[in-house]
C-alpha positions as CSV (number, residue, x, y, z in Angstrom):
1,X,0.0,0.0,0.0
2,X,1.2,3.6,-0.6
3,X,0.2,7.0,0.6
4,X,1.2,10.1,-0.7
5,X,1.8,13.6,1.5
6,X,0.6,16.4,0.4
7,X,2.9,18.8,2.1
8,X,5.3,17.8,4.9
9,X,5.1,14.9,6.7
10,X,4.8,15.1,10.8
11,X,7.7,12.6,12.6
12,X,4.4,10.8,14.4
13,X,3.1,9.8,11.2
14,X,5.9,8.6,9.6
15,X,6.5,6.3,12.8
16,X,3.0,4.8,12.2
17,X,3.2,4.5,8.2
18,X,6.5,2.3,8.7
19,X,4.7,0.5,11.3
20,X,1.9,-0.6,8.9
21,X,4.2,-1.5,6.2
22,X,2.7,1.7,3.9
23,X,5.3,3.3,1.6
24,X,5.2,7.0,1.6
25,X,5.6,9.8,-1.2
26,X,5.9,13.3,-0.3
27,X,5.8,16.2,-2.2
28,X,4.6,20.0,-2.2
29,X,1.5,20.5,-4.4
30,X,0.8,24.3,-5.8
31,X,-1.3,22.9,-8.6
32,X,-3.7,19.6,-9.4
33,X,-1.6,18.1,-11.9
34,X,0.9,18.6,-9.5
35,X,-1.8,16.8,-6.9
36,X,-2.6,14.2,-9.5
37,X,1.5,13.1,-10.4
38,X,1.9,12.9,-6.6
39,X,-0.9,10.8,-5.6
40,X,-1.0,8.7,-9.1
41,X,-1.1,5.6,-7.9
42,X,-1.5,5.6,-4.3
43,X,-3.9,4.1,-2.3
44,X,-4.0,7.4,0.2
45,X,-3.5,10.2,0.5
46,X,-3.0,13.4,3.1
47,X,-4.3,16.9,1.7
48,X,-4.2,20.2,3.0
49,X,-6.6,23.1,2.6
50,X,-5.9,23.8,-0.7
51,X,-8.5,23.7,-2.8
52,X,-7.1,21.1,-5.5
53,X,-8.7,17.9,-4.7
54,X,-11.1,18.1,-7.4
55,X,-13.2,15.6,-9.6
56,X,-10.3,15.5,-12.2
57,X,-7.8,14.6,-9.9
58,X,-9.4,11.8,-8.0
59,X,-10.9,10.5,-11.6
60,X,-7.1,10.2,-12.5
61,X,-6.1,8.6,-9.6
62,X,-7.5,4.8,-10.1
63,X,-6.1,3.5,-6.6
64,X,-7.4,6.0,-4.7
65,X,-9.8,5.1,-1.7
66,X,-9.1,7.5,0.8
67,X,-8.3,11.3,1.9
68,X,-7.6,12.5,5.5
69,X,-7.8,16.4,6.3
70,X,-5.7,17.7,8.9
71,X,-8.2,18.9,10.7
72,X,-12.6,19.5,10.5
73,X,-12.9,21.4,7.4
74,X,-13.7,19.3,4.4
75,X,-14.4,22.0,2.2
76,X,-11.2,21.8,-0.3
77,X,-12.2,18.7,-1.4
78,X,-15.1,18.1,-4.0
79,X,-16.9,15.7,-1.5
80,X,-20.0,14.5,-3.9
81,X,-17.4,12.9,-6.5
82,X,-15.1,11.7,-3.8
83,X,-18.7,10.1,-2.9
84,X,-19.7,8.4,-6.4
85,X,-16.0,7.5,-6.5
86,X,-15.9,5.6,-3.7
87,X,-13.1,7.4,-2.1
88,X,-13.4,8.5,1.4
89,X,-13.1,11.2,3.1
90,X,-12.2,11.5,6.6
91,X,-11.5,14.9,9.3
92,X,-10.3,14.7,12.7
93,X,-13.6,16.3,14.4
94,X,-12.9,18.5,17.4
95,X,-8.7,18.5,17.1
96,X,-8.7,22.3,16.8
97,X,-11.9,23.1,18.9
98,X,-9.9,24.4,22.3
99,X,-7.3,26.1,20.1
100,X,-9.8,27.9,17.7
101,X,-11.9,29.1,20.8
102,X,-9.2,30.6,22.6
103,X,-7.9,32.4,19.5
104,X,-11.3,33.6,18.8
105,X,-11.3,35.0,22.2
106,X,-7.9,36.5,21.6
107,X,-9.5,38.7,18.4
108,X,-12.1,40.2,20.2
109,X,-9.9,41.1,23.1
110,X,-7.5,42.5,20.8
111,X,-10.6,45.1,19.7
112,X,-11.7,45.5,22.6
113,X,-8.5,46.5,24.2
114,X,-6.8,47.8,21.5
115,X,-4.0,46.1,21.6
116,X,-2.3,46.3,18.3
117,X,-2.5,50.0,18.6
118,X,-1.1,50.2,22.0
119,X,1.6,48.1,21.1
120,X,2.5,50.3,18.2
121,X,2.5,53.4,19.8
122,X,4.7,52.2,22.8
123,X,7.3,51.1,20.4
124,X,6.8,54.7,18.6
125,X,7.4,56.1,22.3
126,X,4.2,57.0,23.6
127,X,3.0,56.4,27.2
128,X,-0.4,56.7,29.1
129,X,0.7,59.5,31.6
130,X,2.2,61.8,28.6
131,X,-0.5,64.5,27.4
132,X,-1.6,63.7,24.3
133,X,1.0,61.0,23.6
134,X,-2.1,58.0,23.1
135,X,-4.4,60.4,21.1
136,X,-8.1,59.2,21.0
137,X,-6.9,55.5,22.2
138,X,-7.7,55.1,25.6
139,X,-11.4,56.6,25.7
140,X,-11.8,54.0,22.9
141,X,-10.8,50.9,25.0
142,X,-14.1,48.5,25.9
143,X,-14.9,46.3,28.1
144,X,-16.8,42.7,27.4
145,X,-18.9,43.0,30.5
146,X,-22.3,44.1,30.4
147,X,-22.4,43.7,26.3
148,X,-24.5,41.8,24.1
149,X,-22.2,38.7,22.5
150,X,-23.3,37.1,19.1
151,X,-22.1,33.7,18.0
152,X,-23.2,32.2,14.6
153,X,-22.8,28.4,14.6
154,X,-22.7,26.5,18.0
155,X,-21.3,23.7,17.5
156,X,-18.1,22.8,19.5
157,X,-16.3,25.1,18.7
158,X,-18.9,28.1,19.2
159,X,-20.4,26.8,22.6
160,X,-16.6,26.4,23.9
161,X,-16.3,29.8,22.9
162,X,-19.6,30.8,24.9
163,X,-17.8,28.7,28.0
164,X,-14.7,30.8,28.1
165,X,-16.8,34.6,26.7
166,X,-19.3,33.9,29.9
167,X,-16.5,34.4,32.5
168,X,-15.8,37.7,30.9
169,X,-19.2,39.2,32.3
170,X,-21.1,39.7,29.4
171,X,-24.8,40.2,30.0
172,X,-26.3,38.1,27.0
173,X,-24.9,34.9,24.7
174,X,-27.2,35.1,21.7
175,X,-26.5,32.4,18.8
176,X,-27.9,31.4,15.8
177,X,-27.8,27.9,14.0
178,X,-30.3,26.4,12.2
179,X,-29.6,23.1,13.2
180,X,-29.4,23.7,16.9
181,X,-32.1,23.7,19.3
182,X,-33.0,25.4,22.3
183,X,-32.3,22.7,24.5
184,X,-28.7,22.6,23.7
185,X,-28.7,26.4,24.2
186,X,-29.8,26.1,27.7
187,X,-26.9,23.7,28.7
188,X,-24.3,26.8,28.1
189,X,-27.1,29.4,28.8
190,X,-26.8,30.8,25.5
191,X,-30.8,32.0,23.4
192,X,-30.7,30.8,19.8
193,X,-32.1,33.6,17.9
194,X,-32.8,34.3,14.3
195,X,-29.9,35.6,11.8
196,X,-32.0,39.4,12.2
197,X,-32.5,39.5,15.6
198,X,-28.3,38.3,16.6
199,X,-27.3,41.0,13.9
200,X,-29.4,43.8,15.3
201,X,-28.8,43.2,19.1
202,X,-25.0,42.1,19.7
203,X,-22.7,44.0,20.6
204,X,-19.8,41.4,19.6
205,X,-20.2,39.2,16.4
206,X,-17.8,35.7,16.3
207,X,-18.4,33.6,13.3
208,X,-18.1,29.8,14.1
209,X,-19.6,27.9,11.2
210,X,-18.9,25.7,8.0
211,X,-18.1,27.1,4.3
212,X,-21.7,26.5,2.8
213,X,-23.6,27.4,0.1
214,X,-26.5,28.9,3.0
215,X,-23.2,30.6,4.5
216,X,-21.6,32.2,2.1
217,X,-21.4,36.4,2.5
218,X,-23.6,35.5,5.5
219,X,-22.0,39.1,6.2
220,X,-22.5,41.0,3.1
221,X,-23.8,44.3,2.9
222,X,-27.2,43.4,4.0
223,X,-25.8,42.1,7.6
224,X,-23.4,44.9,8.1
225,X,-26.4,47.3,7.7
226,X,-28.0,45.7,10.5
227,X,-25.8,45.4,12.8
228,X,-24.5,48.2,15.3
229,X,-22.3,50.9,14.4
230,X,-20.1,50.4,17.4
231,X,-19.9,46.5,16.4
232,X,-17.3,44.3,16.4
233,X,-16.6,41.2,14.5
234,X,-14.7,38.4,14.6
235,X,-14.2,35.8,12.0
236,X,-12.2,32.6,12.4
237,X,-14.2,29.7,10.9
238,X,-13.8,30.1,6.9
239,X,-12.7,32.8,4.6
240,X,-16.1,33.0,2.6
241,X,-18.7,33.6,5.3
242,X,-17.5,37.2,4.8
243,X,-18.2,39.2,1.8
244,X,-14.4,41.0,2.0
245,X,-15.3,43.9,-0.3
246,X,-18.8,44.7,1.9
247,X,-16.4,44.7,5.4
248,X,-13.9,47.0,3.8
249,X,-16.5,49.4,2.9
250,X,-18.3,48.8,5.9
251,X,-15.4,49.4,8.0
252,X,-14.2,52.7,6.0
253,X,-17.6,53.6,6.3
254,X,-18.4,53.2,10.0
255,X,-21.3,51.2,9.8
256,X,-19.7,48.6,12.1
257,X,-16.7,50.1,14.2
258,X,-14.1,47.1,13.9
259,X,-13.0,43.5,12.5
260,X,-10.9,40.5,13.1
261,X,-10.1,37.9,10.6
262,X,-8.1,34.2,11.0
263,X,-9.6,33.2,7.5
264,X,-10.0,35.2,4.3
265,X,-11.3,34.1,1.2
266,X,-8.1,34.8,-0.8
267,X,-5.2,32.7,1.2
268,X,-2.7,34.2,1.8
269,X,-4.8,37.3,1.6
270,X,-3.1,39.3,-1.2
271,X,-1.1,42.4,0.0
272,X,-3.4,45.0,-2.4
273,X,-6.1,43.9,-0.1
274,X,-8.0,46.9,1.2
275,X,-8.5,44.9,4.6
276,X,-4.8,44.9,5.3
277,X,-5.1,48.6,4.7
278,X,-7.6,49.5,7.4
279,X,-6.8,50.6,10.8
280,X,-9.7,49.1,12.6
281,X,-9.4,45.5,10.7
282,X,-6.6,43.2,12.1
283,X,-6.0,40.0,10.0
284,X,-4.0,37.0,11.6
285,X,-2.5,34.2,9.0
286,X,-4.8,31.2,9.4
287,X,-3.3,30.1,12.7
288,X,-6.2,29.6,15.2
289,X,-5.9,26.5,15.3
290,X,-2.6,26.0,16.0
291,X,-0.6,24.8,19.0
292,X,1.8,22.4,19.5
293,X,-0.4,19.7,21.3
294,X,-3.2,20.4,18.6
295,X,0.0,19.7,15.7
296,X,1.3,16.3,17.3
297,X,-2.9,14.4,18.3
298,X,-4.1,16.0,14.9
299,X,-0.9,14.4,12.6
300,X,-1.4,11.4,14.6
301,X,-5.3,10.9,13.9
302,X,-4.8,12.2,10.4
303,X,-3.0,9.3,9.4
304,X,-4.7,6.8,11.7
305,X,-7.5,7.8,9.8
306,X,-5.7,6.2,6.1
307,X,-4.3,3.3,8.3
308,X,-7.7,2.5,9.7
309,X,-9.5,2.9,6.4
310,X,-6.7,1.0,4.5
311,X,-7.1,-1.8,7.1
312,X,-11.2,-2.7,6.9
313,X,-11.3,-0.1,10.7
314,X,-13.6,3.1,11.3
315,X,-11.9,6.1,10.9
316,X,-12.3,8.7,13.7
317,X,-14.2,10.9,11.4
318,X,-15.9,9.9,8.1
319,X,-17.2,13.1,6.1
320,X,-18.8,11.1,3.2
321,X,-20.1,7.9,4.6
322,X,-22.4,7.7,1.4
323,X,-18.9,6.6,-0.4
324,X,-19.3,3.8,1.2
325,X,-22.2,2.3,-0.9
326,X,-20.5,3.4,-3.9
327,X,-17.3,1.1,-2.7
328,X,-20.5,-1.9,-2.6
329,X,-21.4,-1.3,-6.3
330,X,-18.1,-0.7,-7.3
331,X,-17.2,-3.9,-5.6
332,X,-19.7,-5.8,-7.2
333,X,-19.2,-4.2,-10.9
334,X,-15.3,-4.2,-10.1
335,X,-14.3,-7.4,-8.2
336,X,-10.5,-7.5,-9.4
337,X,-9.9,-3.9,-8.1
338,X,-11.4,-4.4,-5.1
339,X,-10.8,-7.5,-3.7
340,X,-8.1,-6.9,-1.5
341,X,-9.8,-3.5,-0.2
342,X,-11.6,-4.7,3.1
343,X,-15.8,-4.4,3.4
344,X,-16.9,-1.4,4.9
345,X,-20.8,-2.5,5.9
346,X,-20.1,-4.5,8.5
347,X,-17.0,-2.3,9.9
348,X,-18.6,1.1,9.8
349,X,-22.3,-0.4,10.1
350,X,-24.0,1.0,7.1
């Protein structure tokens, strides 16, 4: 069996590849047929966020069965033919959720207390106690408590964010999700709310949910005009829920007062951006999920995740179990390709 790396390898991984008697090819990918000559005839493969696992790529790839993310998001790889293909496609849920929260947290605090700003002007000599040395910067300085937070999407990683934003004082947790309940609200004491009503009444905005059709600009023009002009919003769940031209102008405009962005729709977000431009828009490279401990458990379930499927075993998280089926026909249509690939119905109970 062989599984190709799409990017660099982690020492863990390697460890359990040679273990289970895979062969490994790495290489760096910047386009598909790059992708495709790398993962030609493997049996696996490990991709990254970019968005080049398409139809054409896995259709050229005959050996292909599986792909493991590093990571939850799925969306860089074209999950409906991966699907009819058979080949599937597995995350590691919740690797990034503590990590992701926290940075989240970070942003807003970062608005809140200015900190970018302050930082600068120290280093350009300023100092509280000088007359006129901060400017308007300190009277601008906010505090959480007492304010209005917003959260769109509470799934883990928006209601571990509502754990850690609670302590801070706020007076309200307002979130919207259209496939969460009430009753799962009330567990973090958090009142689901309608897309209108968590616009118009936060005072804080943190965006926590997939890259979907029904998601896409969820902040376009539209939301920024409902939302407050002393607003603040922070972003680190995926690039598109954010109309980037509609935030600039809303920004330069003052219809919302500040942003904070771990994603952008554009990565790495190109340096003409207006965003990058704007005093009240801080933009950080992707890295809220990042740690060390998040790095060394995620590497290791990513490629558990090949090894298990590889072996007839549930991976620890399936995207597409629907490829599964297509593995029966194939099976059935296809005996000679499949016959040493193990059989998923009873394994993963489909």
């Amino acid at each position: 069996m062989k599984v190709a790396i799409q990017g660099r390898l982690h020492g863990s991984q390697r460890e359990l590849y040679e273990k289970a008697g895979i062969e490994i090819a790495e290489g760096g990918c910047r386009t598909e047929d790059d992708l495709i000559e790398l993962i030609a005839d493997a049996d696996g493969a490990q991709v990254g966020i970019m968005p080049l696992t398409s139809r054409r790529v896995m259709e050229s790839c005959p050996n292909l069965k599986v792909l493991s993310r590093f990571g939850v998001g799925v969306d860089s790889i074209d999950i409906e033919a991966a699907s009819e293909l058979g080949v599937m496609v597995c995350n590691v849920p919740g690797s990034n959720t503590t990590e992701v929260a926290d940075h989240a947290v970070s942003l807003l605090l970062s608005l809140t207390r200015r900190l970018y700003d302050a930082i600068t002007l120290t280093r350009q000599g300023a100092w509280a106690d000088k007359p006129g040395a901060m400017g308007s910067y300190t009277p601008s300085m906010r505090r959480l408590s007492g304010h209005t937070m917003g959260i769109v999407g509470f799934g883990n990683i928006g209601r571990a964010f509502a754990t850690r934003i609670r302590g801070f004082g706020v007076s309200r947790i307002l979130a919207h999700d259209p496939f969460v309940n009430q009753l799962a609200g009330d567990l973090y004491g958090v009142q689901l709310v309608d897309k209108e009503t968590l616009l118009r009444e936060s005072d804080f905005i943190t965006a926590h949910c997939s890259s979907t059709a029904d998601t896409r600009h969820f902040f376009n023009a539209n939301a920024f005009s409902q939302m407050k002009s002393t607003a603040l919003l922070v972003n680190t769940s995926r690039g598109p829920v954010v109309d980037e031209e509609a935030l600039a102008d809303a920004l330069a405009n003052g219809e919302i007062e500040a942003a904070a962005l771990d994603v952008t729709d554009v990565e790495p977000l190109p340096t003409s951006s207006r965003l990058l431009k704007l005093a009240n828009c801080y933009v950080t490279p992707h890295v809220a999920a990042v740690s060390e401990v998040f790095a060394r458990e995620t590497a290791i379930m990513q490629a558990e995740n090949i090894i298990r499927v590889l072996t007839g075993e549930k991976p620890h998280g399936l995207a597409n179990p629907e490829a599964i089926r297509s593995v029966a026909v194939m099976r059935s249509n296809e005996p000679g390709r499949w016959a040493n690939f193990p059989d998923f119905s009873i394994a993963l109970q489909v």
